[in-house]
C-alpha positions as CSV (number, residue, x, y, z in Angstrom):
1,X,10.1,-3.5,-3.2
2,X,9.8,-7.0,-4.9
3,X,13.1,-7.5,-3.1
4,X,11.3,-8.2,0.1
5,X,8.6,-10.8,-0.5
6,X,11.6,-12.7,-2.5
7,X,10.0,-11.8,-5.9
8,X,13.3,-11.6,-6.9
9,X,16.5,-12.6,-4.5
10,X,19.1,-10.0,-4.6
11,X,22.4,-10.1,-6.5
12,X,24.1,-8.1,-4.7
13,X,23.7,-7.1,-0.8
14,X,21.6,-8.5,1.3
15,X,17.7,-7.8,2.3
16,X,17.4,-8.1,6.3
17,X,14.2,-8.4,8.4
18,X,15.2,-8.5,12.2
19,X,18.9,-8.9,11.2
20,X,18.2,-11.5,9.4
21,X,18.6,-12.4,5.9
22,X,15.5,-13.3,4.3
23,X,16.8,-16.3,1.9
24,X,17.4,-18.1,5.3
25,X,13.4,-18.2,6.1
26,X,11.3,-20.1,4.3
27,X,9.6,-18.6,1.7
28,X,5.7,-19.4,2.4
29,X,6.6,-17.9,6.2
30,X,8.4,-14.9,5.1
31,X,5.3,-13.9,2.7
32,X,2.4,-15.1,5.6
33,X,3.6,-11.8,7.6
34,X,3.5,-9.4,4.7
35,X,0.3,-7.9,3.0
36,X,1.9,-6.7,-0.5
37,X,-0.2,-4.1,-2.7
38,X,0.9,-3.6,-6.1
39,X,0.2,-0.5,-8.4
40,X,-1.3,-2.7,-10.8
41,X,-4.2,-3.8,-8.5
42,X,-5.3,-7.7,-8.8
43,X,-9.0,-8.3,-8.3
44,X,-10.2,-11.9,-9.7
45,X,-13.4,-13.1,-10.8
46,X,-16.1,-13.7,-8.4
47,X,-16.9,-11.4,-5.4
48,X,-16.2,-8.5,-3.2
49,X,-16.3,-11.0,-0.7
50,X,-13.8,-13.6,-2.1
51,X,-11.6,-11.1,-3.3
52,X,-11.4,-9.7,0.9
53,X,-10.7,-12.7,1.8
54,X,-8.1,-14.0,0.3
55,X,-6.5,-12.0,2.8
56,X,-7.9,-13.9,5.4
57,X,-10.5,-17.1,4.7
58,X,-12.0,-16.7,7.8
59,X,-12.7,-12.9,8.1
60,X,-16.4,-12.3,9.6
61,X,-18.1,-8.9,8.7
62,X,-16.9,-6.9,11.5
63,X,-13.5,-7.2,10.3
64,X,-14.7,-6.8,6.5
65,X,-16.2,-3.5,7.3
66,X,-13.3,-2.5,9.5
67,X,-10.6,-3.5,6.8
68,X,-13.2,-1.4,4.0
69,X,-13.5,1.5,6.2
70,X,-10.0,2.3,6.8
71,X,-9.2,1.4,3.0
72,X,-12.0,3.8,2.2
73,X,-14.0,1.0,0.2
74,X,-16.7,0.9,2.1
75,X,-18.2,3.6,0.7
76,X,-19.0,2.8,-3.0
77,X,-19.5,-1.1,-1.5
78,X,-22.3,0.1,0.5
79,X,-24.1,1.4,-2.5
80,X,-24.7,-2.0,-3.9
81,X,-27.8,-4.1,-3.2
82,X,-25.7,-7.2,-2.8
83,X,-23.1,-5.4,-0.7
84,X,-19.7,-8.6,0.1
85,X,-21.2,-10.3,-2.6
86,X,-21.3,-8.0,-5.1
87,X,-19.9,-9.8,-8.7
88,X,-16.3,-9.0,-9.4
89,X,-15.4,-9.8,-13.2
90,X,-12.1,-10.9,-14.3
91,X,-9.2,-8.5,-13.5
92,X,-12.1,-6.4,-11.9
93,X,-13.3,-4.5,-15.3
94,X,-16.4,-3.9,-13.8
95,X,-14.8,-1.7,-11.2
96,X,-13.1,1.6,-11.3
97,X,-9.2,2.1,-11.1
98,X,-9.4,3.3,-7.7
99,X,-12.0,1.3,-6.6
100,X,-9.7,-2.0,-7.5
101,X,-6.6,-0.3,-5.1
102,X,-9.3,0.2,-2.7
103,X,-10.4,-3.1,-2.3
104,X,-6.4,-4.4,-2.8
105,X,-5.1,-2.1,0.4
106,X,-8.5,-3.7,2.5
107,X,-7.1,-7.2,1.4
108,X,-3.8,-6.2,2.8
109,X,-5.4,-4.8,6.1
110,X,-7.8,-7.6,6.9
111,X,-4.6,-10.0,6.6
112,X,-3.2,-8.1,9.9
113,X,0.7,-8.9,9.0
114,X,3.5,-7.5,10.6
115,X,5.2,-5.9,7.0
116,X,2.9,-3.4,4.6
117,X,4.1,-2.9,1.3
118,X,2.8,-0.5,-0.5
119,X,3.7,-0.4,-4.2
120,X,2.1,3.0,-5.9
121,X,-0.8,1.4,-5.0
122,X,-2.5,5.1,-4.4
123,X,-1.8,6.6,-7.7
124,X,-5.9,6.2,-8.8
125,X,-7.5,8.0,-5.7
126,X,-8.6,11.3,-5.5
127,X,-6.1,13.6,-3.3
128,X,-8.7,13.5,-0.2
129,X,-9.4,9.9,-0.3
130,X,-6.1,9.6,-0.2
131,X,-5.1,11.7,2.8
132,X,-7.8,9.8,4.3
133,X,-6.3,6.5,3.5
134,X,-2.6,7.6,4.9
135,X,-4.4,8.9,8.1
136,X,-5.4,5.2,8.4
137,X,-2.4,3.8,7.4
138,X,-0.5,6.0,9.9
139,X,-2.5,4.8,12.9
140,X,-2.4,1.0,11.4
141,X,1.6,1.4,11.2
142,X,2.4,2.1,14.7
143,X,3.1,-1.7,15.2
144,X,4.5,-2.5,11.7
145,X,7.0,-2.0,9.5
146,X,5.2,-0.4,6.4
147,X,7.2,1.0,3.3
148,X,5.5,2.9,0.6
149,X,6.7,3.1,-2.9
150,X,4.9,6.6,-4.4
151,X,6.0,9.6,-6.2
152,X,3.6,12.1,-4.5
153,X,5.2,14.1,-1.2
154,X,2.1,13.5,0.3
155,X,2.2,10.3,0.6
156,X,5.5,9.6,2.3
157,X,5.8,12.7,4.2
158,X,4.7,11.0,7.8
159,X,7.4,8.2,6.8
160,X,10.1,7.5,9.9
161,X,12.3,7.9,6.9
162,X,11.9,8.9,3.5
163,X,14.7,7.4,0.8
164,X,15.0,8.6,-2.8
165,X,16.0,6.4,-5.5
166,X,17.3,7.3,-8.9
167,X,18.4,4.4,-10.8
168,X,18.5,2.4,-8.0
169,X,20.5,3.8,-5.9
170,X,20.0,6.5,-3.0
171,X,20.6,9.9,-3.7
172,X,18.6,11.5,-0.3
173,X,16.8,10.1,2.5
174,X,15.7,11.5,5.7
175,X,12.3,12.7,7.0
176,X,10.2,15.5,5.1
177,X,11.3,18.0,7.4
178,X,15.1,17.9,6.7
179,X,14.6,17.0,2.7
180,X,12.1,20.3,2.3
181,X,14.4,22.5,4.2
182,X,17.4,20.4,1.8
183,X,18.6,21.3,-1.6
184,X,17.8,18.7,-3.9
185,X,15.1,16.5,-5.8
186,X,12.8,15.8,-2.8
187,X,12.7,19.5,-2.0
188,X,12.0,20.5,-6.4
189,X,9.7,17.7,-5.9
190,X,7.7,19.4,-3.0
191,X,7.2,22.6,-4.4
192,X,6.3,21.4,-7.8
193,X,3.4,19.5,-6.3
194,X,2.3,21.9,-3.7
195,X,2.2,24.3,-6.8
196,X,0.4,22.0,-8.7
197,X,-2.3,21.5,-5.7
198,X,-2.8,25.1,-5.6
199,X,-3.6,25.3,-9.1
C-alpha cells in the first residue's frame, strides 16, 4: 500500500491511477488526493483540533463533527470539557489505541480526497465500532477509490474486490461471495473468524 502514495517507487511493474503511471505526476499532487491511515496511528503533540486539521487547515466545526461522527470519535471527544481542544501529548500517549486510529481515519475523512487508504488502521476497535466505521466508510466510498489493508473478513467483505497476498504476490481475489463459496485461504480464514465471533 506504500506503493501508492510513492513511499516507495516500484521495482518492478508499474502502479497506475487513471491509466496513468504515478512516477509521471508530481509527487506533492499525487499525495493532495489521497488521505493515507497507517496501522501505527500518528497523533502529534498539541490538540484534538490541530491533529483534525492537518487534514484540512481550514475545516470549521460542522465538518469536524461530521469527519468525528462517521470515524466514531466523536463519542469519547464529546466527553471532554475542552472538547477540539482537548491536549494531545506526543505520539498521543494520553489517548487509547483505538482512540488514536479513530481520530487518524477522521483526519483522512475531513481531507475529502479522491483515494482512501487504509492500512490495518482498524485492528484497535472493538468489533461493533468497527462495523460501524465500515458502514461509514461504505457510503463515503461510493465516489472513491478506497483500498483496505486488514486481516479480519469483516472488514473487506463489502470490497468491489477482495485480493489476497501471500508473500507478495496474489494467490485469490474476487468478492466475498465467490472466495467463501471457494476453496482456499480466504474461505479457512472466514470460518476461523466467524468461529471465533461465536465463541
Amino acid at each position: 500500500i506504500q506503493l501508492i502514495p510513492r513511499l516507495y517507487d516500484a521495482t518492478e511493474g508499474e502502479v497506475l491511477i487513471d491509466g496513468t503511471n504515478i512516477k509521471q505526476l508530481d509527487i506533492n499532487t499525487l499525495r493532495s488526493q489521497m488521505g493515507f491511515v497507517t496501522q501505527t496511528a500518528t497523533i502529534f503533540s498539541g490538540s484534538l483540533g490541530t491533529n483534525l486539521r492537518m487534514g484540512n487547515k481550514d475545516a470549521d466545526m460542522n465538518q469536524l463533527n461530521e469527519a468525528t461522527e462517521k470515524a466514531q470519535a466523536l463519542e469519547f471527544i464529546a466527553e471532554y470539557d475542552d472538547y477540539y481542544n482537548h491536549e494531545t501529548q506526543q505520539k498521543g500517549s494520553n489517548l487509547s489505541g483505538g482512540q488514536k486510529q479513530r481520530v487518524s481515519i477522521a483526519r483522512a475523512l475531513i481531507k475529502d480526497p479522491a483515494i482512501l487508504l487504509f492500512d490495518d488502521c482498524l485492528s484497535a476497535v472493538d468489533t461493533e465500532t468497527e462495523e460501524e466505521i465500515l458502514s461509514n466508510l461504505h457510503r463515503i466510498s461510493q465516489n472513491k477509490t478506497t483500498v483496505i489493508v486488514s486481516h479480519r473478513v469483516s472488514s473487506a467483505k463489502n470490497a468491489d474486490k477482495i485480493i489476497i497476498l501471500e508473500e507478495g504476490r496474489v494467490i485469490q481475489q474476487g468478492t466475498h461471495n465467490e472466495l467463501v463459496n471457494t476453496p482456499g485461504y480466504y474461505k479457512e480464514l472466514y470460518l476461523k473468524q466467524r468461529t471465533e465471533k461465536e465463541i
